[in-house]
ZADO-1210 file (C-alpha; in nm, 4 decimals, padded with zeros to 6 digits):
<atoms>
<atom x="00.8599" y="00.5573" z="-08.0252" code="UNK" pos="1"/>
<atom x="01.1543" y="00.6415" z="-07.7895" code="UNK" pos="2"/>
<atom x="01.2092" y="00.9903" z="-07.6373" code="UNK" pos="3"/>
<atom x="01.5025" y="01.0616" z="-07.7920" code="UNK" pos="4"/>
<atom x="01.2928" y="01.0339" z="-08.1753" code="UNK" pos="5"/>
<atom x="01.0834" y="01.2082" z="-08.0621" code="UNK" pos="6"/>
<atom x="01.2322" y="01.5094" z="-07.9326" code="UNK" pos="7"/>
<atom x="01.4179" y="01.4900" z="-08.2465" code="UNK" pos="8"/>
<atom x="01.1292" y="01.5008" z="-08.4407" code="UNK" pos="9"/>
<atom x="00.9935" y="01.8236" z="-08.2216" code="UNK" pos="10"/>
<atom x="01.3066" y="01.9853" z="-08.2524" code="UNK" pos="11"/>
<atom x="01.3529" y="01.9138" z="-08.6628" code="UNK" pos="12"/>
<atom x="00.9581" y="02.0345" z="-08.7060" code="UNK" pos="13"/>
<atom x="01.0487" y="02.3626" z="-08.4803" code="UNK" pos="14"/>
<atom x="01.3361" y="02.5003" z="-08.5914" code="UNK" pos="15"/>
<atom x="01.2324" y="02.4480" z="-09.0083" code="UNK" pos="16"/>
<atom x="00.9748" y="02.6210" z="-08.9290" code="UNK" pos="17"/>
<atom x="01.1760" y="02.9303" z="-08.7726" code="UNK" pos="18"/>
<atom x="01.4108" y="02.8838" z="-09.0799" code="UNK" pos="19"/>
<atom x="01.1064" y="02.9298" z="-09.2658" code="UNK" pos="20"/>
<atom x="01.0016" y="03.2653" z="-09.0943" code="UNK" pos="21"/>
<atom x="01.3460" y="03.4145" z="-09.0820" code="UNK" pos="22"/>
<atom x="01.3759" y="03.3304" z="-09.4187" code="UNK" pos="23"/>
<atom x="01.0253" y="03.5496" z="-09.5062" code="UNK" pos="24"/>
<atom x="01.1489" y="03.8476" z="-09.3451" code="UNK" pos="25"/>
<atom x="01.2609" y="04.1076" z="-09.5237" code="UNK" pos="26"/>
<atom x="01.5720" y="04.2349" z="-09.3537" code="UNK" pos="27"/>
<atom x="01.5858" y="04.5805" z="-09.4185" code="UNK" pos="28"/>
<atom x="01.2780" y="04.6312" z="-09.3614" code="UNK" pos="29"/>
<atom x="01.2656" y="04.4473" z="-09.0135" code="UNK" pos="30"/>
<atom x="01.6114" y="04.5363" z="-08.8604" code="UNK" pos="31"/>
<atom x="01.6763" y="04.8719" z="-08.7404" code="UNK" pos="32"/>
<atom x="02.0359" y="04.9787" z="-08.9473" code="UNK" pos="33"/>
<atom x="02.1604" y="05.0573" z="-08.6491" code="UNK" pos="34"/>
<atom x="02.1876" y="04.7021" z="-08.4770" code="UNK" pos="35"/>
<atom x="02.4939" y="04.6442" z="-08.6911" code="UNK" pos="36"/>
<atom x="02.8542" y="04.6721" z="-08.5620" code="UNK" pos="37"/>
<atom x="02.9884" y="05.0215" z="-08.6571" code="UNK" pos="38"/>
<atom x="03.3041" y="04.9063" z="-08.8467" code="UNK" pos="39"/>
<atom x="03.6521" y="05.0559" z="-08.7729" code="UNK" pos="40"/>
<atom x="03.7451" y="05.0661" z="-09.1868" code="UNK" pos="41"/>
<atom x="03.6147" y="05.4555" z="-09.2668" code="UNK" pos="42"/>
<atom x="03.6310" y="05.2958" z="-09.6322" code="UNK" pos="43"/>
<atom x="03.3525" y="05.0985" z="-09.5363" code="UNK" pos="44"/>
<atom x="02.9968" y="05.1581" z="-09.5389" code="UNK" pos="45"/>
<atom x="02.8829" y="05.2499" z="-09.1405" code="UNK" pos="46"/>
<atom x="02.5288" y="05.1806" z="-08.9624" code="UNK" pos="47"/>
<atom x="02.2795" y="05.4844" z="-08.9812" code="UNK" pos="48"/>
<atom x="02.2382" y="05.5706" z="-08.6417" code="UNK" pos="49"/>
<atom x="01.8330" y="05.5517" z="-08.7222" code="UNK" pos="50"/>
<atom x="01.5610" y="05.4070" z="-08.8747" code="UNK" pos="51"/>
<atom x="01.4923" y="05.4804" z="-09.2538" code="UNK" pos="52"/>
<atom x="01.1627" y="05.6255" z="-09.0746" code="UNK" pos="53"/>
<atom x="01.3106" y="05.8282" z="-08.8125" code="UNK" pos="54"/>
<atom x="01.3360" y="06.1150" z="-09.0450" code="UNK" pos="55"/>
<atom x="00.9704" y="06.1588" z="-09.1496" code="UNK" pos="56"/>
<atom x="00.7590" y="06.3944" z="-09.2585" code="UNK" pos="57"/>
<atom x="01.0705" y="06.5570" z="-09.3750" code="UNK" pos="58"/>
<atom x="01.2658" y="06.2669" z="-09.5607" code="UNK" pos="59"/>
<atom x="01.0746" y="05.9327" z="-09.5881" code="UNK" pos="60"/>
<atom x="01.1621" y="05.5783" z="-09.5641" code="UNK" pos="61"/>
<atom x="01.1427" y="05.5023" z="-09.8896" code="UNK" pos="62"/>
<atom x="01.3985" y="05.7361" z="-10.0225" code="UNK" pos="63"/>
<atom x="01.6294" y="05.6790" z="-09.7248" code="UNK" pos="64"/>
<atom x="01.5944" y="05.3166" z="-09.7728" code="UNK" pos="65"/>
<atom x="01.6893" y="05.3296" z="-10.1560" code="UNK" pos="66"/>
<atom x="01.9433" y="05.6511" z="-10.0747" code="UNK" pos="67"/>
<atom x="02.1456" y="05.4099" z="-09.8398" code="UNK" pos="68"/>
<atom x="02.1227" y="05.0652" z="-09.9269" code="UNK" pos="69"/>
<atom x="02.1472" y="05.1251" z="-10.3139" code="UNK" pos="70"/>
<atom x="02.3205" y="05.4352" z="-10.3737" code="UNK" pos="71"/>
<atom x="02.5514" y="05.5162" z="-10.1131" code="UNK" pos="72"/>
<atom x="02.6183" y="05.1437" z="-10.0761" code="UNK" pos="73"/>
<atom x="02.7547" y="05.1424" z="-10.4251" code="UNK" pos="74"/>
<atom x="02.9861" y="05.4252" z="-10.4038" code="UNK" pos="75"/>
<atom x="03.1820" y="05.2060" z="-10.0912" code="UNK" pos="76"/>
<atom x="03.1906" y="04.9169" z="-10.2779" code="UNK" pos="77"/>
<atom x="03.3232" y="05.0873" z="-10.6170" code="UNK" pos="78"/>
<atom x="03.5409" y="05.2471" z="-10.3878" code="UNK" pos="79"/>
<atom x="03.6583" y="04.9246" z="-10.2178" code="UNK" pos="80"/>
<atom x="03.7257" y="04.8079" z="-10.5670" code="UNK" pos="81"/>
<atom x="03.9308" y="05.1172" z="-10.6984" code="UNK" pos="82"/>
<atom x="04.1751" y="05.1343" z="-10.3875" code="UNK" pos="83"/>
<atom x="04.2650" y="04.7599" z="-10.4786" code="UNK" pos="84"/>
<atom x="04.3373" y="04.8573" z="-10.8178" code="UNK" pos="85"/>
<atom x="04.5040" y="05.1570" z="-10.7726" code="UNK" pos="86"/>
<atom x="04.6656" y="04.9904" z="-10.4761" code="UNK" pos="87"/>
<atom x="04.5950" y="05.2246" z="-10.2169" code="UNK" pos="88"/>
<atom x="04.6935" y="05.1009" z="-09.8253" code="UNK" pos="89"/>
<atom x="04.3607" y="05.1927" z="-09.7068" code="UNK" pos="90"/>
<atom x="04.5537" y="05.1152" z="-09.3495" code="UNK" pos="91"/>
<atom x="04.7832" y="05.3577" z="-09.3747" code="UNK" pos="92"/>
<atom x="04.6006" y="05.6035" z="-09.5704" code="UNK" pos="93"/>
<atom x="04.2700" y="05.7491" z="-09.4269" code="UNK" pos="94"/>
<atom x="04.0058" y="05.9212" z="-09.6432" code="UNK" pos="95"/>
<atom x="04.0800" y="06.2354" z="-09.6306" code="UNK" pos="96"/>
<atom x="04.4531" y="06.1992" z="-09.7090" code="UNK" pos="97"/>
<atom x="04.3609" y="06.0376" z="-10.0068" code="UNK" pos="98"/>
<atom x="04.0572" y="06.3151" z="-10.0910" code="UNK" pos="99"/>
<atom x="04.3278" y="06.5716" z="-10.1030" code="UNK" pos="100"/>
<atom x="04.5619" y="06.3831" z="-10.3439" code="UNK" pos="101"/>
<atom x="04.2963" y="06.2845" z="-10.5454" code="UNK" pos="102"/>
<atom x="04.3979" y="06.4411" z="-10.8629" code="UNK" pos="103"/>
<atom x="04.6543" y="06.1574" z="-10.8490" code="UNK" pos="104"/>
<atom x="04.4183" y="05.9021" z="-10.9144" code="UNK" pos="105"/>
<atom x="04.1692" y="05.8154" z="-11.1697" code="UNK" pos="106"/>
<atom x="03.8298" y="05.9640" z="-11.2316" code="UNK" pos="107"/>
<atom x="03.6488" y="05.5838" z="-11.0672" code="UNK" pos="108"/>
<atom x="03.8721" y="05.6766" z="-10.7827" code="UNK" pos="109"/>
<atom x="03.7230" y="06.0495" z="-10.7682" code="UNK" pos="110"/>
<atom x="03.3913" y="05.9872" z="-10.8328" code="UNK" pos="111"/>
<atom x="03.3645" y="05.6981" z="-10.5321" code="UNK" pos="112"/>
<atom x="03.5719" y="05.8555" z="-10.2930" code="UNK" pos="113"/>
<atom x="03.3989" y="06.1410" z="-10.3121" code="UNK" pos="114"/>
<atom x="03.0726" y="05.9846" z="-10.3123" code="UNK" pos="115"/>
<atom x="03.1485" y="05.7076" z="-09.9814" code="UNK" pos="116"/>
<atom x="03.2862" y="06.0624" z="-09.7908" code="UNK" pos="117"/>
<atom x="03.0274" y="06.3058" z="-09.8444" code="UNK" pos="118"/>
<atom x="02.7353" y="06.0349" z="-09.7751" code="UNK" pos="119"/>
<atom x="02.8741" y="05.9424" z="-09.4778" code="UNK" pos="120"/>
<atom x="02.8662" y="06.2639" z="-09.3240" code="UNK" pos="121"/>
<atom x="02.5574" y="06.3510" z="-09.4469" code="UNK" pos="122"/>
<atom x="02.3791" y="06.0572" z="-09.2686" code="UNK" pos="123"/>
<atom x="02.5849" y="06.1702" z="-08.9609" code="UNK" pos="124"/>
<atom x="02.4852" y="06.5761" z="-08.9985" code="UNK" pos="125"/>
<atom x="02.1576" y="06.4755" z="-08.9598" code="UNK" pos="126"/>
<atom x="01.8962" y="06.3689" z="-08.6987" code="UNK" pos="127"/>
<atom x="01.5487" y="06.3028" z="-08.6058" code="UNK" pos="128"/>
<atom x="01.3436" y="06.6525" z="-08.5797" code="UNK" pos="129"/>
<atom x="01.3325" y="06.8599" z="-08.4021" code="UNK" pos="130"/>
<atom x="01.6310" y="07.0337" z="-08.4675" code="UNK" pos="131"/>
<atom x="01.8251" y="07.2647" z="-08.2183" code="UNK" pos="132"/>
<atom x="02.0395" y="07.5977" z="-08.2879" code="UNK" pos="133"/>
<atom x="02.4061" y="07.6469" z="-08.2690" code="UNK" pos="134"/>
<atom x="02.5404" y="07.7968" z="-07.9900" code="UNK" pos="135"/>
<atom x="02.8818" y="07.9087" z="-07.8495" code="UNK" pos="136"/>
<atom x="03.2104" y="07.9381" z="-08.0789" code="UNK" pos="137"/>
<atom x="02.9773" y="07.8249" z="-08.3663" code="UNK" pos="138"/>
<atom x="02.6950" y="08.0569" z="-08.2852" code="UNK" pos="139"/>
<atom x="02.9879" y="08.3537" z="-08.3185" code="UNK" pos="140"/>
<atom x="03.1338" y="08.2673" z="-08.6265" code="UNK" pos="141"/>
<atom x="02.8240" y="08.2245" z="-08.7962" code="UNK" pos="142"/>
<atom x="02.7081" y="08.5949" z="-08.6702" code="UNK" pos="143"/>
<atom x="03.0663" y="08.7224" z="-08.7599" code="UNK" pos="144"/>
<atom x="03.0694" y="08.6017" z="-09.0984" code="UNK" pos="145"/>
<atom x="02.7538" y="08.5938" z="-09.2230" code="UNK" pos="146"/>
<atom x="02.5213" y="08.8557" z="-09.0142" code="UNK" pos="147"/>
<atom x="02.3349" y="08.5919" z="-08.8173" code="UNK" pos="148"/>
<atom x="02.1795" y="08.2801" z="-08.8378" code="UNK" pos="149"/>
<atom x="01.8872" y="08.3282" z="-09.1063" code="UNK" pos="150"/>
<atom x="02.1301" y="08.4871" z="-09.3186" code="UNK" pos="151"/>
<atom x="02.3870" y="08.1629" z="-09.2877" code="UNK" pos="152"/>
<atom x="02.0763" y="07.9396" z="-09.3733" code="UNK" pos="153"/>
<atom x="01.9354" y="08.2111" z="-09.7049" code="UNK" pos="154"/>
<atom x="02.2949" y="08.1791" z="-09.8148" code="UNK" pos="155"/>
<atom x="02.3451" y="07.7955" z="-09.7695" code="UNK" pos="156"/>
<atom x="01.9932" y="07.7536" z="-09.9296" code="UNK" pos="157"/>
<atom x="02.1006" y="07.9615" z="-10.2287" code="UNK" pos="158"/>
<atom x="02.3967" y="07.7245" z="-10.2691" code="UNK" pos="159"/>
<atom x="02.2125" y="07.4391" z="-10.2576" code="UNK" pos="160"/>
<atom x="01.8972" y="07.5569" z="-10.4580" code="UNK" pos="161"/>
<atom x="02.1256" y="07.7048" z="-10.7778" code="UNK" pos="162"/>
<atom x="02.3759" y="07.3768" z="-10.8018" code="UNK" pos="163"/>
<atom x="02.3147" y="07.3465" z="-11.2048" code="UNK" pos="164"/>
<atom x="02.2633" y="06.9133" z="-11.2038" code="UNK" pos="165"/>
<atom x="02.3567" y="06.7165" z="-10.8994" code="UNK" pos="166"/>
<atom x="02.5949" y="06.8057" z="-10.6358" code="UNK" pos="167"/>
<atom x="02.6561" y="06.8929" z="-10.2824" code="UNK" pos="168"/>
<atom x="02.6154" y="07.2562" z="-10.0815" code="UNK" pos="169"/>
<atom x="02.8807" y="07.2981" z="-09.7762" code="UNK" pos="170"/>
<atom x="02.9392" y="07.5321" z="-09.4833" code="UNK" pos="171"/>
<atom x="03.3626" y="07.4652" z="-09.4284" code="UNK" pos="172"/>
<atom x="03.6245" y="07.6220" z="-09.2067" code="UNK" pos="173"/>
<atom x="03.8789" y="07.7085" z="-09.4368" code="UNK" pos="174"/>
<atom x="04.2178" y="07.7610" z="-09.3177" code="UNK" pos="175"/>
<atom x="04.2629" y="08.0431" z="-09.1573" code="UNK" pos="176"/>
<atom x="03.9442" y="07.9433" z="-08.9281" code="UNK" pos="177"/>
<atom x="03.6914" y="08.1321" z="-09.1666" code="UNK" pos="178"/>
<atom x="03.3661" y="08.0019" z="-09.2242" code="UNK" pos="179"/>
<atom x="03.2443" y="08.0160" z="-09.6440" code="UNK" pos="180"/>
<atom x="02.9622" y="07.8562" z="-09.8032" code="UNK" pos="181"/>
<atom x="03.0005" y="07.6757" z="-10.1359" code="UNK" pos="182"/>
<atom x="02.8664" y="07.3847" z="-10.3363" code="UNK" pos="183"/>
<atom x="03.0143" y="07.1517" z="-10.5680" code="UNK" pos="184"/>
<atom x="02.9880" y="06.9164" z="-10.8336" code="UNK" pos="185"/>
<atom x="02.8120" y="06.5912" z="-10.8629" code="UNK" pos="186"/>
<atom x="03.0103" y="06.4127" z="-10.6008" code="UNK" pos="187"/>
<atom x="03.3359" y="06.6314" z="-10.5317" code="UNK" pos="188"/>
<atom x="03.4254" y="06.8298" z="-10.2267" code="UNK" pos="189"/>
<atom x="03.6310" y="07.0944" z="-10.1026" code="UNK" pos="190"/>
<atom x="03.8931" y="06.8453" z="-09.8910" code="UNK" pos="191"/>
<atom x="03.9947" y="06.7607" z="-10.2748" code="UNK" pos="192"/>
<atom x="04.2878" y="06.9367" z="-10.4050" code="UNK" pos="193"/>
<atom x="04.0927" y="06.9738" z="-10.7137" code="UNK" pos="194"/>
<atom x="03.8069" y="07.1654" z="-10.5241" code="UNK" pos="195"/>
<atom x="03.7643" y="07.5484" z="-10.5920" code="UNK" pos="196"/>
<atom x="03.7091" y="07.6727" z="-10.2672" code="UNK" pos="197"/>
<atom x="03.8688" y="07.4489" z="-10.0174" code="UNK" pos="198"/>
<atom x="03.8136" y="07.3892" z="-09.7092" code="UNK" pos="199"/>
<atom x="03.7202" y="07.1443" z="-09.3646" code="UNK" pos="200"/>
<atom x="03.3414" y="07.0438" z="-09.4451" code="UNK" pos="201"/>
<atom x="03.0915" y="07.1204" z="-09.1082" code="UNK" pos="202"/>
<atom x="02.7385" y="07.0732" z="-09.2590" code="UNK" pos="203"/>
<atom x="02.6581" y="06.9583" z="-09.6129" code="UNK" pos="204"/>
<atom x="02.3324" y="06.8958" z="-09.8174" code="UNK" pos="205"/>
<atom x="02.2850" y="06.6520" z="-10.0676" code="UNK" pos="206"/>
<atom x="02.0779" y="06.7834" z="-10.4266" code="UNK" pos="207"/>
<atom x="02.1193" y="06.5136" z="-10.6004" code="UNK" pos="208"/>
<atom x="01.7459" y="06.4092" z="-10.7754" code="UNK" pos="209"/>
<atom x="01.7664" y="06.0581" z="-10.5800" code="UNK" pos="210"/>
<atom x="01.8069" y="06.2159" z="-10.2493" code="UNK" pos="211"/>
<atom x="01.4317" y="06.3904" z="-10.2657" code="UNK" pos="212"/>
<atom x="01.2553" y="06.2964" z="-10.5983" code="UNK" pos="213"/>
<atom x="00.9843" y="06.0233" z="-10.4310" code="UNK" pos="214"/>
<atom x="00.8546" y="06.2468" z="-10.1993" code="UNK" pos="215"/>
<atom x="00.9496" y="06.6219" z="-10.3624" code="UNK" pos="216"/>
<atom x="00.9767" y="06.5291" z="-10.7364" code="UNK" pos="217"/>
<atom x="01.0986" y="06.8866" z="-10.8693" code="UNK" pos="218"/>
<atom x="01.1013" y="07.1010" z="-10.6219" code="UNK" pos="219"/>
<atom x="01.4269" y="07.1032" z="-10.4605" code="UNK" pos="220"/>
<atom x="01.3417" y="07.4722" z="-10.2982" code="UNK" pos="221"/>
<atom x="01.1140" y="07.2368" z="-10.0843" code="UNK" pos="222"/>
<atom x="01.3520" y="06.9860" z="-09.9893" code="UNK" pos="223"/>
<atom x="01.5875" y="07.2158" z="-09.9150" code="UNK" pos="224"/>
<atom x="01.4085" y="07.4240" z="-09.6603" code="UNK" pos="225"/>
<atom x="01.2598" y="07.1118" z="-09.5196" code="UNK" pos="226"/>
<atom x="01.6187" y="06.9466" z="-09.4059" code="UNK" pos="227"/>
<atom x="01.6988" y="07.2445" z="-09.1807" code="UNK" pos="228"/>
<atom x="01.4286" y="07.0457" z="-08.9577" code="UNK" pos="229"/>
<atom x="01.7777" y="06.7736" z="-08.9429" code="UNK" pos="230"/>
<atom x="02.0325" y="06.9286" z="-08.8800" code="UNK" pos="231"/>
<atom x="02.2471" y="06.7655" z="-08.6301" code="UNK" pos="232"/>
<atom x="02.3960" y="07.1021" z="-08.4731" code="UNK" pos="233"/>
<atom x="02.5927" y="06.9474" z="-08.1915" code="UNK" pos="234"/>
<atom x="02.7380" y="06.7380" z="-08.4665" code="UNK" pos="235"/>
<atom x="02.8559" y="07.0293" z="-08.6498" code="UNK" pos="236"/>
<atom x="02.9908" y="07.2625" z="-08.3347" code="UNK" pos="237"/>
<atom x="03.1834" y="06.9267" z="-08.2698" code="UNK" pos="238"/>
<atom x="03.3522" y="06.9401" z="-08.6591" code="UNK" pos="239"/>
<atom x="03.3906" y="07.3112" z="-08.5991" code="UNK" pos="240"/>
<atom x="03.6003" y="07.2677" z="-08.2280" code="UNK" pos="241"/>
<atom x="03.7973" y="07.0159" z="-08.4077" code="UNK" pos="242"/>
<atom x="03.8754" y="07.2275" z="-08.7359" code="UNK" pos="243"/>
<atom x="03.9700" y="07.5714" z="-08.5221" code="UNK" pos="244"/>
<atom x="04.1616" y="07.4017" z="-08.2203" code="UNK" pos="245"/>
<atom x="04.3751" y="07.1274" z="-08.3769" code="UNK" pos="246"/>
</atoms>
C-alpha cells in the first residue's frame, strides 16, 4: 500500500471520528455563552457574559439555560420578524427610539420589543455573587430619595413581590434626574410612551413564573430577596452617570 493511501486512510478514520464526537456534544451545555461574538445589531440576541452556572445557589443553570435560550431567544426572533413586517429600519432606528413610539405599532411589535429590551438588560444588571453596594452619585440619590439603601431595596421588593401576574419591577431616573420605583406589566416598560410612570430604566427584576419556578416554585418573596445577591451595581451607577449627565 503506498504512503499516500495510507495517510489517507489515517486521516479519513481520524477526523470521522472527531465529526463523530463534535457531533455528540451538546452545545449549550459544553460552550460557555460567552465565547460567541457580541453582535453590533441591539435587535439581536447578545452573549451572556457567564455561564448558565455562574449564578448559583441563587439562580440555577437550569432555569438560566431555558430563561435564555428558549424564552428570551424567542422574543428577538419574533421581534426580528415584526420589524420586517412593520418595516422598521432597524439601522436607523435603535431600540429605544422605537420603545417610545411604540403605541404606533402593533401589539406583536409591543409585546417583543419589550420583551428582547428588558431581557437584555436584565442579563447585563446582573453578576456572579457576591454583590457590592452603590457608592458615589448613586449612593446619594438613593439616600435622598428613598431614606437609604434598605429602604430602596424594601420598596423595590414590594414592587416586585405585589406585580398581580407576570411583569417587571424598575428603579428609573425620570426626567428631571429623580429616582422612582415602579413595576409593570407582563413585558412593558417605562421607556414606552404607553408606560405609566416613565422613565430611564437603572436596575430591573424579572417576576415572571419562568424566571424562578424550577428552583422557587411559588414563592417569589424568595426569589426576590435572593437576586439582590446579583446585582451588578457598577452596571447600574454606569446607567445612572449616563441618564443625569447627558
Amino acid at each position: 500500500m503506498s504512503n499516500f493511501i495510507q495517510n489517507r486512510r489515517q486521516f479519513i478514520t481520524k477526523t470521522g471520528k472527531a465529526g463523530m464526537a463534535l457531533a455528540a456534544m451538546p452545545l449549550f451545555s459544553t460552550i460557555a455563552p460567552q465565547a460567541f461574538a457580541v453582535s453590533a445589531n441591539e435587535y439581536a440576541q447578545q452573549p451572556l457574559g457567564y455561564s448558565y452556572n455562574a449564578l448559583e445557589p441563587y439562580i440555577d443553570a437550569a432555569t438560566m439555560e431555558i430563561h435564555y435560550t428558549k424564552h428570551a431567544a424567542s422574543y428577538a426572533k419574533n421581534l426580528s420578524d415584526a420589524c420586517v413586517a412593520e418595516k422598521v429600519d432597524i439601522a436607523q432606528t435603535s431600540i429605544k427610539q422605537l420603545l417610545n413610539s411604540i403605541s404606533s405599532y402593533s401589539v406583536k411589535m409591543r409585546n417583543n420589543a419589550g420583551g428582547h429590551f428588558n431581557h437584555e438588560m436584565f442579563w447585563q444588571i446582573m453578576k456572579p455573587a457576591p454583590a457590592t453596594l452603590p457608592t458615589g452619585e448613586l449612593a446619594d440619590a438613593i439616600t435622598k430619595t428613598f431614606g437609604s439603601l434598605d429602604a430602596f431595596k424594601t420598596a423595590f421588593s414590594e414592587a416586585a413581590k405585589t406585580r398581580f401576574g407576570s411583569g417587571w419591577a424598575w428603579l428609573i431616573v425620570k426626567a428631571d434626574n429623580t429616582l422612582a420605583v415602579c413595576s409593570t406589566a407582563n413585558q412593558d416598560n417605562p421607556l414606552m410612551n404607553i408606560a405609566e410612570v416613565k422613565g430611564t430604566p437603572l436596575l430591573c427584576l424579572d417576576v415572571w413564573e419562568h424566571a424562578y419556578y424550577l428552583k422557587y416554585q411559588n414563592k417569589r418573596p424568595d426569589y426576590i430577596n435572593n437576586w439582590w445577591n446579583l446585582v451588578n451595581w457598577e452596571l447600574v451607577q454606569k446607567k445612572f452617570a449616563e441618564a443625569t449627565h447627558a
